[in-house]
C-alpha positions in Angstrom: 93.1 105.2 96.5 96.2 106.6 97.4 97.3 109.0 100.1 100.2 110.3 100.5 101.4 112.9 103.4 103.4 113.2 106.9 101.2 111.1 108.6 97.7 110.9 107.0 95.7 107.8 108.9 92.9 109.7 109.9 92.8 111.1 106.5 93.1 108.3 104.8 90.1 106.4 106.7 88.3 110.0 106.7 88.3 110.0 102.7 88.2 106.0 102.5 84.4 106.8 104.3 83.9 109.8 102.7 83.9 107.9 99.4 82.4 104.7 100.9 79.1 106.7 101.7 79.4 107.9 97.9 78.9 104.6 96.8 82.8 104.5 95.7 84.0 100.8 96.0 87.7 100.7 97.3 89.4 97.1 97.1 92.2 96.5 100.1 94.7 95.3 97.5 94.1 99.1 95.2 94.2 101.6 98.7 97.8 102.5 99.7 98.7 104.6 102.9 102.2 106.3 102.5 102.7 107.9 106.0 106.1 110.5 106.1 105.8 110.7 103.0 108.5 113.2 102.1 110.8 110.6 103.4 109.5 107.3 101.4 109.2 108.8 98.2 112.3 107.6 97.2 112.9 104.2 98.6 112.7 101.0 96.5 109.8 99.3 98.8 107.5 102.5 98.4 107.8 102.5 94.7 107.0 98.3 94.9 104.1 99.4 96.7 102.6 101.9 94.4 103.7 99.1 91.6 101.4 96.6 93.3 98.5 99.0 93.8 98.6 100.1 90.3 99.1 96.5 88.9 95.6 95.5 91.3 93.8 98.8 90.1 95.1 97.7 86.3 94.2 94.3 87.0 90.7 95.1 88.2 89.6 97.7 85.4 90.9 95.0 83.0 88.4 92.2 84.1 85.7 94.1 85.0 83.6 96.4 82.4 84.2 100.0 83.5 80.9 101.3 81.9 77.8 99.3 83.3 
């Protein structure tokens, strides 16, 4: 789970719930919070941090079956 906006904490632990009580499972390591985002987007340690999120989500998917 990504979020990305100008300051989004309580949206991101709104929708991190919201999907919780949906019986979504979100690992720590795949759930990235980019606050200010308009500012971030272009830096080298936001894009390192949506590397490692999409490297754990990849990494997860790949050791797991996706259809049970």
């Amino acid at each position: 789970m990504i979020t990305a906006s100008i300051l989004g904490e309580k949206a991101h632990e709104s929708l991190r719930l919201t999907l919780g009580i949906l019986g979504a499972r979100i690992l720590e390591n795949t759930s990235l919070l980019i606050s200010h985002a308009r500012t971030k987007m272009d830096k080298p340690e936001t894009e390192a941090d949506l590397k490692a999120v999409l490297n754990a989500l990849l990494q997860e998917l790949t050791e797991k079956p996706v259809l049970q």
